[in-house]
N, CA, C and O atoms as CSV, one atom per row, in Angstrom:
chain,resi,resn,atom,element,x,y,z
A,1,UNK,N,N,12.337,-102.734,243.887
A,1,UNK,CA,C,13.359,-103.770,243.890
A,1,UNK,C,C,12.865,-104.887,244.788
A,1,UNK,O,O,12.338,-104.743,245.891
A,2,UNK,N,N,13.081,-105.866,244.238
A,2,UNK,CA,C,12.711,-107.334,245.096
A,2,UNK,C,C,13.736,-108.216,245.559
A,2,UNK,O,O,14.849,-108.212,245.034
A,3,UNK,N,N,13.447,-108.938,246.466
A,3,UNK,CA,C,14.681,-109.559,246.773
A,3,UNK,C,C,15.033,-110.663,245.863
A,3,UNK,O,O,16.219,-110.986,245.786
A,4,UNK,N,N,14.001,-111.382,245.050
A,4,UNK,CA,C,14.263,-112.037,244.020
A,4,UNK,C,C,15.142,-111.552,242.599
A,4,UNK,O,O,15.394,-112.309,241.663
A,5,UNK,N,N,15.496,-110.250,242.678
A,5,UNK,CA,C,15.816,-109.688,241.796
A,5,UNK,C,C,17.443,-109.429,242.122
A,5,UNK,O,O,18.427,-109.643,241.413
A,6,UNK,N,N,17.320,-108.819,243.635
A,6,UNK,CA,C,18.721,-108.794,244.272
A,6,UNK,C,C,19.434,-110.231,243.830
A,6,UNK,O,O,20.460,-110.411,243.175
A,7,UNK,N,N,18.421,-111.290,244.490
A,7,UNK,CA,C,19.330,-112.541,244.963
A,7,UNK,C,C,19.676,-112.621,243.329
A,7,UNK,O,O,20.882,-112.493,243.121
A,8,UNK,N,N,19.101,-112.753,242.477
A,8,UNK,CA,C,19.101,-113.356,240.854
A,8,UNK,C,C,20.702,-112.544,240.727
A,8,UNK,O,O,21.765,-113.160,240.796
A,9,UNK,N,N,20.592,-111.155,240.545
A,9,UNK,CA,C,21.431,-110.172,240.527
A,9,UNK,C,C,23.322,-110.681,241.690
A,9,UNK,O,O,24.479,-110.419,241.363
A,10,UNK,N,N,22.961,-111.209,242.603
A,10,UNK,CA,C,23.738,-111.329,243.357
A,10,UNK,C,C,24.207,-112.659,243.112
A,10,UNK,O,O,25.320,-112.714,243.634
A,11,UNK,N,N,23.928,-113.754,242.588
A,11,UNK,CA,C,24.118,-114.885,241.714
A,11,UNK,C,C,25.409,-114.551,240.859
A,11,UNK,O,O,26.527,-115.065,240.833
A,12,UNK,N,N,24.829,-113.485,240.163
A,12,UNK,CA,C,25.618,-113.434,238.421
A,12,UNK,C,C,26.626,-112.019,239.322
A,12,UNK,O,O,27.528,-111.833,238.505
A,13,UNK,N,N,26.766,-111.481,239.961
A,13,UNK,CA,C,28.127,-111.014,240.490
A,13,UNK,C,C,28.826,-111.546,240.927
A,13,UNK,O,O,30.016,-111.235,240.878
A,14,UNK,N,N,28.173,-113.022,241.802
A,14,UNK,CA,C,29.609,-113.961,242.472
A,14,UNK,C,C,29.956,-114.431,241.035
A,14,UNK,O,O,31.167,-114.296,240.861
A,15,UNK,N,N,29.492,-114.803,240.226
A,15,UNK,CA,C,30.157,-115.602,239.114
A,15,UNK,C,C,31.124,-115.002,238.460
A,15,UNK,O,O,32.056,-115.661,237.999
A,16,UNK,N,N,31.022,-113.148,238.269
A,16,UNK,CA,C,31.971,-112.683,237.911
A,16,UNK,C,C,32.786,-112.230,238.854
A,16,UNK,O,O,33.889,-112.600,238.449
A,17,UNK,N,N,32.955,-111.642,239.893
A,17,UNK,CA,C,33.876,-111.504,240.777
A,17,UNK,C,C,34.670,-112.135,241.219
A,17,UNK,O,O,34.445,-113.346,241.218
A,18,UNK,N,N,36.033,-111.628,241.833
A,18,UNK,CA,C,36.732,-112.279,242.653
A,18,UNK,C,C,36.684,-111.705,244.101
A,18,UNK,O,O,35.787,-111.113,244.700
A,19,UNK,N,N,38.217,-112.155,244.545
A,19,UNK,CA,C,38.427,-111.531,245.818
A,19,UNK,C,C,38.961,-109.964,245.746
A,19,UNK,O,O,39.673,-109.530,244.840
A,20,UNK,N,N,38.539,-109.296,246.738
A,20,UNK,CA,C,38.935,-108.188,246.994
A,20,UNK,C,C,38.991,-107.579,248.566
A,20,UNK,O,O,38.600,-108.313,249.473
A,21,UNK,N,N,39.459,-106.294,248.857
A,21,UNK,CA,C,39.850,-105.843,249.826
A,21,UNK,C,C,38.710,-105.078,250.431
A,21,UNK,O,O,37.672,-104.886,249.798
A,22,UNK,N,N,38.875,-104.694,251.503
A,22,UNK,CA,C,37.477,-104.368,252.292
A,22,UNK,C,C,37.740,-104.066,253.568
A,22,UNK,O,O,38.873,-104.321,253.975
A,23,UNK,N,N,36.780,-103.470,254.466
A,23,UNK,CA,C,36.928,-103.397,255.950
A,23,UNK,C,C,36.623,-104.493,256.398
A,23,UNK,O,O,37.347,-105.447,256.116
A,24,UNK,N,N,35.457,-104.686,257.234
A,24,UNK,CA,C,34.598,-105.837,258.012
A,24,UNK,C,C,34.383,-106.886,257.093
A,24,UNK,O,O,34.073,-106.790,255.905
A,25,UNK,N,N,34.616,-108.069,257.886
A,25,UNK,CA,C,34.004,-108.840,257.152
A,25,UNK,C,C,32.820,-109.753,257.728
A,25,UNK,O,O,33.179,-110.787,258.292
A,26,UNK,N,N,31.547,-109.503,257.653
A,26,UNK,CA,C,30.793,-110.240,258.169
A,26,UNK,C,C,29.627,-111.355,257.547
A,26,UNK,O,O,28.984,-110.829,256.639
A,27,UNK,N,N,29.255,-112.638,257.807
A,27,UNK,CA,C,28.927,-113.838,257.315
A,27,UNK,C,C,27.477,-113.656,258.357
A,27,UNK,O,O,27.315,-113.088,259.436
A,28,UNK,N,N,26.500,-114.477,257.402
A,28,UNK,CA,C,25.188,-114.969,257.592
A,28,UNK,C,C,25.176,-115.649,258.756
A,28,UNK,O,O,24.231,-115.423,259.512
A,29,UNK,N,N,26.068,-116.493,259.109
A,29,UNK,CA,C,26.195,-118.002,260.005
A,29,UNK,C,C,26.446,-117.170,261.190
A,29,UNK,O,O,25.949,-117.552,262.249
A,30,UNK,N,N,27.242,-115.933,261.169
A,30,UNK,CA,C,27.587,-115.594,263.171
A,30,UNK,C,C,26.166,-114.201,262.601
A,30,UNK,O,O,26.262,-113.255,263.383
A,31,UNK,N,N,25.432,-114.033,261.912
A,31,UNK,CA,C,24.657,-112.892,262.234
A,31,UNK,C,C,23.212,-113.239,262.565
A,31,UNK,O,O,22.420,-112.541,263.198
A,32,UNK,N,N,22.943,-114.798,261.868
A,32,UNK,CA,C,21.746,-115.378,262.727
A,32,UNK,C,C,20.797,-115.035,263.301
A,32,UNK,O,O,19.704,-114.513,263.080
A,33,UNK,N,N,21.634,-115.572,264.445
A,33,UNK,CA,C,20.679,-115.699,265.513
A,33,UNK,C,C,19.608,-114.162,265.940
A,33,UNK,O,O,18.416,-114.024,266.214
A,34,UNK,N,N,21.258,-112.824,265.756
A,34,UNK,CA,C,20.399,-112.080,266.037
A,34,UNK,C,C,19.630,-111.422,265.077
A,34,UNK,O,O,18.976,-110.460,265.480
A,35,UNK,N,N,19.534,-111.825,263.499
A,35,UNK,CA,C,18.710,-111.244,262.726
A,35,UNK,C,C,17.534,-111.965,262.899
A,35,UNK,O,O,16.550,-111.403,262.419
A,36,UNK,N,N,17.316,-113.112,263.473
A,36,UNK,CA,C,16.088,-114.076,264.127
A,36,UNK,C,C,15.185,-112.812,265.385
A,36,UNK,O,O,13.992,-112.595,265.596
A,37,UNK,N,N,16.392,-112.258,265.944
A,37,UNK,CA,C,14.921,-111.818,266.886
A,37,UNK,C,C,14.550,-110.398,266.390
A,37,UNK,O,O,13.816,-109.676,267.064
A,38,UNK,N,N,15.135,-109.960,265.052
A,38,UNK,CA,C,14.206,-108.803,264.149
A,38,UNK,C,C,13.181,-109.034,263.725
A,38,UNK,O,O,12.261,-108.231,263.881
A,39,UNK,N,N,12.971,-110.507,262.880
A,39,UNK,CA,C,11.831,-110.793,262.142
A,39,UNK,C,C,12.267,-112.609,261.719
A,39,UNK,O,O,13.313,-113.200,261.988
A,40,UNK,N,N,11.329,-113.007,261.160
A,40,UNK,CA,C,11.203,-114.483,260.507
A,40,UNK,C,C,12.506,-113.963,259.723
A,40,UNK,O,O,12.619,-112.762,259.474
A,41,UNK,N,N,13.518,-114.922,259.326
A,41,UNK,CA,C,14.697,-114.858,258.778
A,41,UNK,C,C,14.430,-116.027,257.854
A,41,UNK,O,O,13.629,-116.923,258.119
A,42,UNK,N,N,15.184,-115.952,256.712
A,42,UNK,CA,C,15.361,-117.028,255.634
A,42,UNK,C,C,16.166,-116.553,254.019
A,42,UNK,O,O,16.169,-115.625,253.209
A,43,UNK,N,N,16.728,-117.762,254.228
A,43,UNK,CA,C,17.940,-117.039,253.173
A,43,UNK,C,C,17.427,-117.688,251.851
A,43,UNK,O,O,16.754,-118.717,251.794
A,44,UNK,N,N,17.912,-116.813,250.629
A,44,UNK,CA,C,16.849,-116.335,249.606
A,44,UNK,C,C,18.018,-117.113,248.375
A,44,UNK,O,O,17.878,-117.844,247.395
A,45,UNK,N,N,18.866,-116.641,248.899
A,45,UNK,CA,C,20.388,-116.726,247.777
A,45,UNK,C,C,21.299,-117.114,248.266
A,45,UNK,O,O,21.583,-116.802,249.423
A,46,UNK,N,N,22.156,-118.048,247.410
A,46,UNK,CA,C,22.882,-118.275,247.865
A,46,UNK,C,C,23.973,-118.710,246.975
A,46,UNK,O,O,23.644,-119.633,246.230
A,47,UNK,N,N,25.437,-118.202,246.831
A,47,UNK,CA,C,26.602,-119.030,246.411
A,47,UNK,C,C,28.195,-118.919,247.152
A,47,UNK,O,O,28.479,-118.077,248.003
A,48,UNK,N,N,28.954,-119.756,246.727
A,48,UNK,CA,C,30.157,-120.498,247.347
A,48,UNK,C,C,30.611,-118.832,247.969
A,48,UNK,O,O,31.501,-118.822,248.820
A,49,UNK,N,N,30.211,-117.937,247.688
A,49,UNK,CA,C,31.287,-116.542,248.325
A,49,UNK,C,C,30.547,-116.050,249.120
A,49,UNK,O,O,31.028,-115.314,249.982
A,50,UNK,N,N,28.682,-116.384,249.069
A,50,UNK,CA,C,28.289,-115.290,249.836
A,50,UNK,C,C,26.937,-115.901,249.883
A,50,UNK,O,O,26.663,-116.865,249.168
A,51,UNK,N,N,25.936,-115.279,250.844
A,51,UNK,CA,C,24.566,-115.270,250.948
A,51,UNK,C,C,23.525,-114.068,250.803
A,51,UNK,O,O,23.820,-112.879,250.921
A,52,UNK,N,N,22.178,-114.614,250.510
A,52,UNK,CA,C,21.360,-112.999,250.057
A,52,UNK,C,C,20.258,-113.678,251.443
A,52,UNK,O,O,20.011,-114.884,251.432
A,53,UNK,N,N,19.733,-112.861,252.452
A,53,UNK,CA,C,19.222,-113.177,253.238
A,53,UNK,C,C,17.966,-112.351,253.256
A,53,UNK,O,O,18.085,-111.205,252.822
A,54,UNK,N,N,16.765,-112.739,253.689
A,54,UNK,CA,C,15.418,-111.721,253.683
A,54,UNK,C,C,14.813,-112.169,254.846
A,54,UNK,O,O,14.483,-113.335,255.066
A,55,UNK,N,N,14.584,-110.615,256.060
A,55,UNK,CA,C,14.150,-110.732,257.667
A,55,UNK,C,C,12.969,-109.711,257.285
A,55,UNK,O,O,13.092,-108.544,256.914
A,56,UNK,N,N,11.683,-110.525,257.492
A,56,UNK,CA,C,10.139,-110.502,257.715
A,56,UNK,C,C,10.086,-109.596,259.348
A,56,UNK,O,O,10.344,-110.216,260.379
A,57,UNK,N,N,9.777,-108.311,259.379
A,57,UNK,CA,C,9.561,-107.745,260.667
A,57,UNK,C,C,8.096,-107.474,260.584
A,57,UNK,O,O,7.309,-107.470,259.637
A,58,UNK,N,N,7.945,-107.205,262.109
A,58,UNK,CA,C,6.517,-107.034,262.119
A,58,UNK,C,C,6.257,-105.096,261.345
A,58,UNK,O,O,6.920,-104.060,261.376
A,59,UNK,N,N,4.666,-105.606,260.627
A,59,UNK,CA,C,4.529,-104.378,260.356
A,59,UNK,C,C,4.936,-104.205,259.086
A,59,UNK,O,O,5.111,-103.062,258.666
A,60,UNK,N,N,5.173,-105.438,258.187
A,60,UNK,CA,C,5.683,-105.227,256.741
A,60,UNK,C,C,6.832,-104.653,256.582
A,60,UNK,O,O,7.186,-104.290,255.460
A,61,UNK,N,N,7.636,-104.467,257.718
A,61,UNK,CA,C,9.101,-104.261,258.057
A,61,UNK,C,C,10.087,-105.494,256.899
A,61,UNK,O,O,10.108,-106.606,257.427
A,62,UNK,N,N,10.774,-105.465,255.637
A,62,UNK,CA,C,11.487,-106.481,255.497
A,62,UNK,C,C,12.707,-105.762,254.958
A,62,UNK,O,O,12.819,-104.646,254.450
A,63,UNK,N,N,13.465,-106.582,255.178
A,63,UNK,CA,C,15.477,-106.109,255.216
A,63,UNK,C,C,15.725,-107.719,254.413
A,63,UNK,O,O,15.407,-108.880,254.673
A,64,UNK,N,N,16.527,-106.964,253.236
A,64,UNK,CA,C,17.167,-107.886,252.526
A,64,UNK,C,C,19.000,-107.816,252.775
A,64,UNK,O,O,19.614,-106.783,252.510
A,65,UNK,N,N,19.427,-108.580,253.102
A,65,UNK,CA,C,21.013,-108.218,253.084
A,65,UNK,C,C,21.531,-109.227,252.479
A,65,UNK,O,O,21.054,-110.360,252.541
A,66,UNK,N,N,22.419,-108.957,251.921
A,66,UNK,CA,C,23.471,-109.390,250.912
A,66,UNK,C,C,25.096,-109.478,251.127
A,66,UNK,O,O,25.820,-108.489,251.020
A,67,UNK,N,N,25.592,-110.844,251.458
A,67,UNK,CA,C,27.122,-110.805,252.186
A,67,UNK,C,C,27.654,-110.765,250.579
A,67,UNK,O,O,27.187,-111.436,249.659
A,68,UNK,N,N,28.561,-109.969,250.516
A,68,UNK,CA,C,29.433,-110.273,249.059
A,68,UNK,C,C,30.982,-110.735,249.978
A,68,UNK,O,O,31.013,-110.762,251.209
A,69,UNK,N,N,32.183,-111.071,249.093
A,69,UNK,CA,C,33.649,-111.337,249.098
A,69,UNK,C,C,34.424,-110.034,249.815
A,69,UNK,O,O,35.380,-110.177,250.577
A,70,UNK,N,N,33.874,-108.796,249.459
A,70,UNK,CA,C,34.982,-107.526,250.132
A,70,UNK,C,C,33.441,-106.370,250.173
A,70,UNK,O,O,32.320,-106.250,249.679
A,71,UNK,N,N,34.424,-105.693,251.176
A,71,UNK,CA,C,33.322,-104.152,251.210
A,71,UNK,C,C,33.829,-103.320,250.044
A,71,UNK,O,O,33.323,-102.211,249.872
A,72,UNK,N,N,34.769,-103.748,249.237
A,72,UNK,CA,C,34.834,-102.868,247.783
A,72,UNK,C,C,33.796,-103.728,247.287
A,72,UNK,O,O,32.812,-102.992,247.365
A,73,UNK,N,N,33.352,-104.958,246.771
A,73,UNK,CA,C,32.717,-105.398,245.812
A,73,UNK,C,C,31.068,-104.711,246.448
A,73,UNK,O,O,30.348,-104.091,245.664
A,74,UNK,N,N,30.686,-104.906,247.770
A,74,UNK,CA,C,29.757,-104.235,248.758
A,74,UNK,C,C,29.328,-103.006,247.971
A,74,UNK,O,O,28.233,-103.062,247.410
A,75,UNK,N,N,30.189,-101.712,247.844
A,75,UNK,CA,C,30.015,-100.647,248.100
A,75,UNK,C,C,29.926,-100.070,246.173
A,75,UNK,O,O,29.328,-99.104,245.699
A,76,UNK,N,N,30.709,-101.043,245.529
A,76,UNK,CA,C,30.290,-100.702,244.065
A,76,UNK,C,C,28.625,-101.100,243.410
A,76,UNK,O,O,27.879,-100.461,242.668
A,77,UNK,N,N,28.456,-102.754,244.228
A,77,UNK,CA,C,27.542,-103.059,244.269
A,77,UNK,C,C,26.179,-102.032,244.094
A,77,UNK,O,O,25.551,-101.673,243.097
A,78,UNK,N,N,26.046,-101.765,245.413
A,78,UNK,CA,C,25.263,-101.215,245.954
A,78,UNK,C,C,24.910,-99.976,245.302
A,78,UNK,O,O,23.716,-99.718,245.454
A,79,UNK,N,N,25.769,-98.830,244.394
A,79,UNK,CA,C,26.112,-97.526,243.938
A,79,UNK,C,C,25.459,-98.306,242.172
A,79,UNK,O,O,25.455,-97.559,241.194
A,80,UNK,N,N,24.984,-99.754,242.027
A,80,UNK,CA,C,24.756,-99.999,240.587
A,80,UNK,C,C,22.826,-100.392,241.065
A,80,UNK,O,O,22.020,-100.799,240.228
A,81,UNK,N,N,22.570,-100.204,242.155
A,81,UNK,CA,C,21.084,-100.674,242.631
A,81,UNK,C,C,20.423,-99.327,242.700
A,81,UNK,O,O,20.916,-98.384,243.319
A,82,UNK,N,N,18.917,-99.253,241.825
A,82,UNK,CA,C,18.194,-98.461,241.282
A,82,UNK,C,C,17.079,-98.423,242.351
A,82,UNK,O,O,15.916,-98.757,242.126
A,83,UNK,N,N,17.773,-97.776,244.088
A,83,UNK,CA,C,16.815,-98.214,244.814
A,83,UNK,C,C,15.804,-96.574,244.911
A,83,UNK,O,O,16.360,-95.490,244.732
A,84,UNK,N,N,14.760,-96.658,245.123
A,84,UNK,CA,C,13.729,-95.421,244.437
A,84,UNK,C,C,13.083,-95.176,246.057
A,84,UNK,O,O,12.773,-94.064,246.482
A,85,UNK,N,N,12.948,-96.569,246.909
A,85,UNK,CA,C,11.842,-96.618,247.757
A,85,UNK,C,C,12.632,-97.422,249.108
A,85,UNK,O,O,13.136,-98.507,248.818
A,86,UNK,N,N,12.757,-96.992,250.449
A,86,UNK,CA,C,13.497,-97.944,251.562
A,86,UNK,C,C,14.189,-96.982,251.415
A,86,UNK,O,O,14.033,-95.846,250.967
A,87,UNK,N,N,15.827,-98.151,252.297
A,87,UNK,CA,C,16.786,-97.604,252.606
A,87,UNK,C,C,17.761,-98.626,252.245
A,87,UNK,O,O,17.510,-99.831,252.281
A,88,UNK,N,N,18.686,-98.211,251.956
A,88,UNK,CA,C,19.878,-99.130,250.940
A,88,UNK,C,C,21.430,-98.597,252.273
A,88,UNK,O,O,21.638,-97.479,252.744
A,89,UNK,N,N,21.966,-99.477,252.436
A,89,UNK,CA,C,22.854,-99.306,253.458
A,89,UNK,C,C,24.125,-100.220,252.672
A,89,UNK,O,O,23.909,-101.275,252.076
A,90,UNK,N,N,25.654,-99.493,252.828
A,90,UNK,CA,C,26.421,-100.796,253.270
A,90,UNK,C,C,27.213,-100.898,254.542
A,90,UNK,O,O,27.542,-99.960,255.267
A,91,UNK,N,N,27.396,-101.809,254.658
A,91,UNK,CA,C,28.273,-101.877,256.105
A,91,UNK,C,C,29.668,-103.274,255.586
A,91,UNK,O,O,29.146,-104.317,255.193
A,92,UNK,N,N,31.049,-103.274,255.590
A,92,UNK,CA,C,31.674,-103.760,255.466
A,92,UNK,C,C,31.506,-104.371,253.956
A,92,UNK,O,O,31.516,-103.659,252.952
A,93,UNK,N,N,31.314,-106.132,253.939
A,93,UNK,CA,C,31.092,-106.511,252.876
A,93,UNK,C,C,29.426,-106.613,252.958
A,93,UNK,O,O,28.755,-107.107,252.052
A,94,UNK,N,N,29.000,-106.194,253.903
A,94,UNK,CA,C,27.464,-106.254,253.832
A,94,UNK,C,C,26.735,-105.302,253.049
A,94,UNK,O,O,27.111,-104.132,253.128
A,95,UNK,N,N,25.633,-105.616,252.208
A,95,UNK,CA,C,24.399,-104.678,251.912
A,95,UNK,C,C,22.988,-104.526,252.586
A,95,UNK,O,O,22.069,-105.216,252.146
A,96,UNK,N,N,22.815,-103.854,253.395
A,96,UNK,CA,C,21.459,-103.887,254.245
A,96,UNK,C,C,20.742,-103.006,253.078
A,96,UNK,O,O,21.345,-102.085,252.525
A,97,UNK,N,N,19.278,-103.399,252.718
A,97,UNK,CA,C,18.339,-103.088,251.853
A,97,UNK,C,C,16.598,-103.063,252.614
A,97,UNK,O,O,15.721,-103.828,252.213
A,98,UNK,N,N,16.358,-101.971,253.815
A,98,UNK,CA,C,15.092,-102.256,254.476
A,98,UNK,C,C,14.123,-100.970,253.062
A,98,UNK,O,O,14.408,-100.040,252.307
A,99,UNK,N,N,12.739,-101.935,253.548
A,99,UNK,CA,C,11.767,-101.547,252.722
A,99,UNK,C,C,10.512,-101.734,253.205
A,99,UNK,O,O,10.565,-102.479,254.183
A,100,UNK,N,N,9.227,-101.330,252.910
A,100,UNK,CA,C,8.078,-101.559,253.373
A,100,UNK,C,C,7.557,-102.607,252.594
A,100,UNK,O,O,7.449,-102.293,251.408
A,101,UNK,N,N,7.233,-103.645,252.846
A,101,UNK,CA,C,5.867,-104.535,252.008
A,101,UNK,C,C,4.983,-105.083,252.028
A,101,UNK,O,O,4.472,-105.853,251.214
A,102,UNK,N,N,4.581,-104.602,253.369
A,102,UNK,CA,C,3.044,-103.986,253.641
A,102,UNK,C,C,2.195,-102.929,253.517
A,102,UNK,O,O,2.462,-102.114,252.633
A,103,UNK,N,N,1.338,-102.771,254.124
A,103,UNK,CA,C,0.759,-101.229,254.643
A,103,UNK,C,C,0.782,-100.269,256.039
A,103,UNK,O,O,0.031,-99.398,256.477
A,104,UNK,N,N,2.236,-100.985,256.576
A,104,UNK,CA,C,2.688,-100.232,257.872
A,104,UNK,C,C,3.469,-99.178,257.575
A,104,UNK,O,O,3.633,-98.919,256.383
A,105,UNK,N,N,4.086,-98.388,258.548
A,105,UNK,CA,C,4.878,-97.067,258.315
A,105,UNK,C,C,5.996,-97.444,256.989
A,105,UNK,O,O,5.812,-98.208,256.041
A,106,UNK,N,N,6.779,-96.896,257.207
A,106,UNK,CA,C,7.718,-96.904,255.860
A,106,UNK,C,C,9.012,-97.333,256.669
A,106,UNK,O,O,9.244,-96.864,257.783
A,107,UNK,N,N,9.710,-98.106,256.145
A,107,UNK,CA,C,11.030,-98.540,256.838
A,107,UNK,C,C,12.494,-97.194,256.785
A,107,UNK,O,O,13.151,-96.940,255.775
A,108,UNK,N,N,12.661,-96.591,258.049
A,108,UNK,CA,C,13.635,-95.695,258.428
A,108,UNK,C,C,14.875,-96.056,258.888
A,108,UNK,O,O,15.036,-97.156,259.417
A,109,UNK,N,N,16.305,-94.809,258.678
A,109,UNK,CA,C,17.283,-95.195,258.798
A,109,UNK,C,C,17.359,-96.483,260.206
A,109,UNK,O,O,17.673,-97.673,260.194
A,110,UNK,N,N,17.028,-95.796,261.025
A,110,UNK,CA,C,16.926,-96.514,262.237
A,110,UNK,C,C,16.740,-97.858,262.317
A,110,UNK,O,O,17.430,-98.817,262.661
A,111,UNK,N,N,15.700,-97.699,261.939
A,111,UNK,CA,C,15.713,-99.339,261.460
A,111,UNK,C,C,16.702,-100.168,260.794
A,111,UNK,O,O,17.316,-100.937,261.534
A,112,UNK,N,N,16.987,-100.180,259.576
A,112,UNK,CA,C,18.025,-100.541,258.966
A,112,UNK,C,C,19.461,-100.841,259.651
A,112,UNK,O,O,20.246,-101.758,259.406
A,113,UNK,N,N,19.596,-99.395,260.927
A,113,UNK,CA,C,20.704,-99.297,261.891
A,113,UNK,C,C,20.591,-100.690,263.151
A,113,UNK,O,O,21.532,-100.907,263.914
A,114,UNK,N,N,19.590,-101.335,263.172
A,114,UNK,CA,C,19.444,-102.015,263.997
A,114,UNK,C,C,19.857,-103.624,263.520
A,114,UNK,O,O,20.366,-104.522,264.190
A,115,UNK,N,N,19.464,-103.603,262.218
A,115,UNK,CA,C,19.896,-104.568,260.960
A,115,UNK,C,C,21.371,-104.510,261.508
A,115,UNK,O,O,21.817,-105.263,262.373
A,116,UNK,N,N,22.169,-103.340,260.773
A,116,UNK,CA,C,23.249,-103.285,261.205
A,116,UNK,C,C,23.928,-103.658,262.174
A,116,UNK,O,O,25.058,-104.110,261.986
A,117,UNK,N,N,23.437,-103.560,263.312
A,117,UNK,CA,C,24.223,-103.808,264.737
A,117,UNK,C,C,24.123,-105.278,264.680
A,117,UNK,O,O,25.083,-105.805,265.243
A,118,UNK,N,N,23.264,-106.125,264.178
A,118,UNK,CA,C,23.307,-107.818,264.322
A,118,UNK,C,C,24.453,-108.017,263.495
A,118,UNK,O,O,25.169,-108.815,264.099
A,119,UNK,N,N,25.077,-107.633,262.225
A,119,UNK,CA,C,26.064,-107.687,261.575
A,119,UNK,C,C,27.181,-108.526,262.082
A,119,UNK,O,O,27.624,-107.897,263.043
A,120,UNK,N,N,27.854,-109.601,261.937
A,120,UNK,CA,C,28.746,-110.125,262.864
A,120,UNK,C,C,29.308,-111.243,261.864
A,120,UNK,O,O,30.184,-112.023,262.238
């Protein structure tokens, strides 16, 4: 899975979705700064409900996350992604997606958990 594929993918769900209900709700704009001191940050996707974001860690470390409208749209999402390789997470309306795409170790829960904690 690529993040070009997510973001493409995450395009054509805001178009069909609406609003829905959820726990957390957390946005790109307050999670920033601290997904900046994981890795090079830069957002990939983007529409009026949400952002698809991709953080470059050292070590071929990269985490794709994906803000959707609710942690229901989040968590169905996520249960329709054919992920084989990484770690596929949700947290609120967030999707954390870490993976290797280099030739460093393999990206672990832990990692991903650290993704998580910038969440905001």
């Amino acid at each position: 899975m690529n993040v070009w594929l997510l973001s493409s993918a995450f395009v054509g769900l805001m178009l069909l979705s609406g609003c829905g209900g959820g726990s957390a709700h957390y946005s790109y704009a307050k999670s920033a700064d601290c997904f900046k001191d994981i890795g090079k940050t830069r957002t990939v996707g983007a529409a009026t409900a949400g952002q698809a974001v991709r953080i470059s860690a050292d070590g071929g470390k990269t985490y794709d996350v994906l803000f959707l409208p609710s942690g229901s749209q989040a968590k169905n999402y996520a249960k329709r992604l054919d992920v084989k390789t990484g770690v596929l997470k949700t947290k609120g309306n967030a999707i954390v997606y870490g993976h290797q795409t280099g030739t460093g170790p393999a990206v672990e829960e832990q990692d991903v958990k650290e993704v998580e904690k910038c969440l905001a």
